[in-house]
N, C-alpha and C positions, 0 to 999 in steps of 0.2 A: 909739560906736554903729556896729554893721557897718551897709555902706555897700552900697544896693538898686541893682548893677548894671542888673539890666532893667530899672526905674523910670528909670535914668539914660540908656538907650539911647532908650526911648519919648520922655523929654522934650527928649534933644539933637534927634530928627528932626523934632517939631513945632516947637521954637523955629529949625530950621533953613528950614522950610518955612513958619513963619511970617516967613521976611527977615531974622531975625537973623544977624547977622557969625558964623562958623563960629570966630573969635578968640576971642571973649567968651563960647562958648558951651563952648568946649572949657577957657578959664580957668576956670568960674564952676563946672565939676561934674570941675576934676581928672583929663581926659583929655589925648591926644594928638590932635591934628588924623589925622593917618593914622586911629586910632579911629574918629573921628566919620565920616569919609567911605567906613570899612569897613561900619558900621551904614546908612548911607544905601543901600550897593549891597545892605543883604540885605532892605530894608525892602521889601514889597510890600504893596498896599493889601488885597487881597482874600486877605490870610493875617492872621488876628488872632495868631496865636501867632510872627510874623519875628522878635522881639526875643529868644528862647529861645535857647541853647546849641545846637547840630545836634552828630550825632556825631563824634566825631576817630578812628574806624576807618577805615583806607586806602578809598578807590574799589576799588582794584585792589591786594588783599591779595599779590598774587603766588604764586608757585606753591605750593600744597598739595596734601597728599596725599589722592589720592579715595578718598571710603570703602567706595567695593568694595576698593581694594586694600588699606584697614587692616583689613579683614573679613579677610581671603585670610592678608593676615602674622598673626592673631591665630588663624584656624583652621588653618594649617600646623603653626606653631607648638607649640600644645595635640598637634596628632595626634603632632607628633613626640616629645614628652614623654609623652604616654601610651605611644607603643611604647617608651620606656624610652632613647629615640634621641639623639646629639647636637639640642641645640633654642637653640641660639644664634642671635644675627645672621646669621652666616656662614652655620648651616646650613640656617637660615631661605632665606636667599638661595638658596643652590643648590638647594635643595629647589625653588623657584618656576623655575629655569629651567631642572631637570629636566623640568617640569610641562609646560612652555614658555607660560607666561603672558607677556600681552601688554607687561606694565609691571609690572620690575621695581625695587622700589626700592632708592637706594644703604643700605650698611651702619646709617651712621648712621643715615637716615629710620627702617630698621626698629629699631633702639635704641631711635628716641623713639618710637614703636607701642610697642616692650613695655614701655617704659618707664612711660609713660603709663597704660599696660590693668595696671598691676603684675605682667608675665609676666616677672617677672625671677626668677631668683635667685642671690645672691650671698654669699658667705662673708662672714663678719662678723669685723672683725680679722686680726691677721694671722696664718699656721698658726703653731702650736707644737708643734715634734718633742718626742715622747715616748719614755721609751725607752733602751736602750743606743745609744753613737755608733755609727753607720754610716760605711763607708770609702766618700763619696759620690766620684766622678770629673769634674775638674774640666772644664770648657765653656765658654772661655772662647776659643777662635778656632774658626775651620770646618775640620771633621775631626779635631777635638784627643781626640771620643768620641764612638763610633757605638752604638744599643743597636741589637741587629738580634734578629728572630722569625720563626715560620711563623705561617700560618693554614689549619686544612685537616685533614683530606682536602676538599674541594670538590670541585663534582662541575658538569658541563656538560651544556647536551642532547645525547645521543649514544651512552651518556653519557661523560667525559670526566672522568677523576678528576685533577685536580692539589693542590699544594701554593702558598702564596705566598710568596713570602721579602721579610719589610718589613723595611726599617732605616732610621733615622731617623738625621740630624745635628743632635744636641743642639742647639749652640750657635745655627742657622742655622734650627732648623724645617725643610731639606729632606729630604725622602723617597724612596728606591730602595725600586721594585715590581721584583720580578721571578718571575713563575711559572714553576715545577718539575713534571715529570710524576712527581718522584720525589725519594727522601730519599736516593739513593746517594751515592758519595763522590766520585763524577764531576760528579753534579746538584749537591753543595752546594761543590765547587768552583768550576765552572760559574756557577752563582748568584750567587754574592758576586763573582767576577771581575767580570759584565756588571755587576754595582750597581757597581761600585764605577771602571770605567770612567769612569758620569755623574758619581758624586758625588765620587769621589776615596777612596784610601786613607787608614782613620782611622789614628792615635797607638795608641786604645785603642777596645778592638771589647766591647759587654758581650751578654751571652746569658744562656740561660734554661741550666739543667739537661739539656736534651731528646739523648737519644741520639746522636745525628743531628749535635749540637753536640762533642760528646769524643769518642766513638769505639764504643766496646764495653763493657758491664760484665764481659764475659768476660778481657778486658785491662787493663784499667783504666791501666796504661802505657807502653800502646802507643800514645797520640799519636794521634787519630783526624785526617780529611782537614782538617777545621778550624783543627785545632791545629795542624797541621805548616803548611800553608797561613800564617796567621795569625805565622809565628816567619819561615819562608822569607821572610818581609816585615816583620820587623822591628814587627809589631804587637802589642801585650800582650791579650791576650783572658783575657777577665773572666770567672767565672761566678758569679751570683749564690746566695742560699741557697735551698736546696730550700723548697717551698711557698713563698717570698713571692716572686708577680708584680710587686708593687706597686714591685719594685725598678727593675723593667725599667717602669716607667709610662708614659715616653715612647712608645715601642712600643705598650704594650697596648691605650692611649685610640687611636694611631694605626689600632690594628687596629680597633678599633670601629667609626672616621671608614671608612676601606676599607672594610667590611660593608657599612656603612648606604648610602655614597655610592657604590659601585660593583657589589661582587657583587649588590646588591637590586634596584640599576637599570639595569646592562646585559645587552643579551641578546648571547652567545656561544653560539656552536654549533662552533667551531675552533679547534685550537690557534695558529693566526696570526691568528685575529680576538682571544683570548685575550693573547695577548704584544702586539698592537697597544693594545687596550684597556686595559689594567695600564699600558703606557707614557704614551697620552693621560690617564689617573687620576695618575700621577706629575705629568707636566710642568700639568695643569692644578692641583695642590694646589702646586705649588712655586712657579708663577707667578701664583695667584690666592690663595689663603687666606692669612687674615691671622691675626695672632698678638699675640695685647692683649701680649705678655714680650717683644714684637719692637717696640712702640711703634704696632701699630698696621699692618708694614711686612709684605710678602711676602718667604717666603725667599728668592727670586733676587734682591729689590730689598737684603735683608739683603748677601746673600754679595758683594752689586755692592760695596756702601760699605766690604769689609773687603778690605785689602791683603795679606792672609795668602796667601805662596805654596802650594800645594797640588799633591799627588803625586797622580798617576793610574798606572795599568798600563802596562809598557812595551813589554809584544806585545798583539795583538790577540785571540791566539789563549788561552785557557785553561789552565794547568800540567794535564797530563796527572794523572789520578791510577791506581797509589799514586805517594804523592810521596814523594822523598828523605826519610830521617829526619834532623831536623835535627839539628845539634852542639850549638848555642847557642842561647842566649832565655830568655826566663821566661814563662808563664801561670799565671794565679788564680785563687783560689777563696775566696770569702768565706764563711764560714761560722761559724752563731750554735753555742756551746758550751755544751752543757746540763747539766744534773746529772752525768750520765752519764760526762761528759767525754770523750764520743766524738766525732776526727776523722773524719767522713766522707768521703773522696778517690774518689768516680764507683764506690762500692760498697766501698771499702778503708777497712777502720777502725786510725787510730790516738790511742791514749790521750795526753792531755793531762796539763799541771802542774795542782792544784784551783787557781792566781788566775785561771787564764783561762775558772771558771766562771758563767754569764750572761754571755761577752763574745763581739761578733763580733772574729773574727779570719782574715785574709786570708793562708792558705796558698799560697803561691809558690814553683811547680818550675821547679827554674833546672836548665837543660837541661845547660848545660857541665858542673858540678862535681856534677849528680846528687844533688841534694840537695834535702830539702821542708823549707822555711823557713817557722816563723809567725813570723805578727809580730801586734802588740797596738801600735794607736796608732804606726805607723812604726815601731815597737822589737822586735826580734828576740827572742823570748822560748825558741822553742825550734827544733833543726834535727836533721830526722833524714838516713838514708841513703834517696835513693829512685830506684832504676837503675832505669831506661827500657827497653823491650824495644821 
């Protein structure tokens, strides 16, 4: 028979206060003495209900979060997803101290808000590449591969039209901002020297297609400021396939994060309040944004824990441009092969063998012996003459 604890509390206090021994009273109903004299201190005459269970939630739950502020993360949030916006923790966060509200919460607190309110969403399993293989670039220390972009024209009050030049270090999550008033060959010299000052010289540089990046279609081997730049230092610069951004994705989501978190929320009216701002946007996503592929860690606290030595620029000053035409090196070009079996080289078609139809294949002009090399899976499939002017 279960056995009527509060019946048993009610009669140990009367038989206790009737003089009975607190010994015989605690044998006879299968308690502990401690028991019996915990019951006697909750017993009060003028509470008929002392012998009930009281609740076991803390006095003093400790700190929680007030629900103005789970309001605030919950309607941030939603705004920043309806404009189509990063709406993460993170961006959640900066979002509120853009705002400059009074109490902001740490990362995690706002996790468990969206957690909780079901404002999540998350990939289900893990990705599965579809597709022919792609010649992805390895990221496996800091500066081992840079993808680098513009954003722009943009425009200032004044008005003020510039360029942005992002690049990202894969491996590390850090980011070089640097604004351009221009796409020249001086400006995208220029550009990538100051980024590359902070961040360091990459192994391998990857780009989009964009003019600006090769040179001229009127030339197409002539080696634009990029590419000579880019060999003068012993870098391999990569250029992806025409129409797919999604190659350069590091970059692209970073340009978004830039839009939303700077161009929409700082006010410029100067080309040095401009280059001031782009730098405080750097150094605060490098030392504050966290990255769930980094453990959770900031790029600087990443790059602090990696012992990888790291080259930076050895003048202060910029390579003049035009620049020497280089002797030696190699740059690339990936590129998917379609029916057609047309090599596309920056407006320059040449025909393919039909196995390399449906495949990508990374053309590689090796500057010394003049020559445009493909290759298929590391393997050298065909090599024509390609002099450099």
């Amino acid at each position: 028979m279960k056995k009527d604890v509060q019946q048993d509390r009610r009669w140990a206090v009367e038989r206790f206060f009737s003089g009975e021994r607190p010994h015989s009273i605690c044998v006879s109903l299968e308690h502990s003495r401690s028991w019996l004299y915990k019951w006697l201190d909750r017993y009060e005459s003028d509470d008929p209900l002392w012998y009930q269970d009281k609740s076991r939630r803390p006095i003093n739950p400790g700190q929680s979060t007030a629900a103005e502020v789970e309001e605030q993360v919950k309607l941030i949030r939603l705004s920043l997803y309806n404009n189509g916006a990063f709406c993460g923790a993170q961006a959640v966060q900066w979002e509120m101290e853009d705002l400059g509200l009074p109490h902001i919460p740490s990362l995690r607190t706002i996790n468990r808000i969206l957690s909780r309110n079901d404002l999540t969403n998350r990939r289900t399993g893990r990705y599965q590449p579809k597709g022919k293989a792609y010649p992805v670039l390895l990221a496996e220390h800091p500066n081992q591969t840079h993808q680098a972009d513009f954003v722009g024209p943009c425009y200032l009050k004044g008005p003020i039209r510039f360029y942005s030049l992002n690049m990202v270090d894969i491996c590390t999550g850090r980011c070089g901002v640097e604004p351009l008033c221009s796409r020249s060959g001086q400006a995208i010299i220029d550009g990538f020297w100051a980024a590359w000052k902070r961040l360091g010289i990459p192994q391998d540089l990857q780009v989009d297609n964009e003019m600006s990046f090769y040179g001229s279609p009127t030339h197409p081997r002539g080696m634009g400021p990029l590419i000579r730049l880019c060999l003068h230092h012993n870098i391999n610069l990569w250029f992806i396939p025409p129409a797919e951004p999604w190659r350069n994705g590091v970059v692209e989501k970073f340009n978004d994060h830039y839009k939303q978190k700077h161009l929409q929320k700082v006010s410029m009216s100067s080309k040095a309040e401009l280059l001031q701002a782009s730098h405080d946007f750097e150094y605060r996503h490098n030392s504050q944004y966290r990255y769930s592929k980094l453990g959770g860690k900031t790029p600087l606290a990443t790059l602090a824990m990696m012992s990888k030595k790291m080259c930076f620029p050895k003048t202060e000053q910029a390579p003049q441009y035009p620049l020497k035409k280089p002797e030696a090196g190699f740059y690339h070009l990936v590129r998917f092969i379609r029916s057609d079996l047309k090599l596309n080289v920056f407006g320059e078609i040449f025909m393919l063998p039909s196995e390399l139809q449906y495949e990508y294949v990374v053309a590689t002009i090796d500057v010394k012996e003049q020559k445009l090399k493909v290759f298929l899976n590391s393997s050298i499939v065909e090599e024509l003459n390609y002099k450099l002017r």
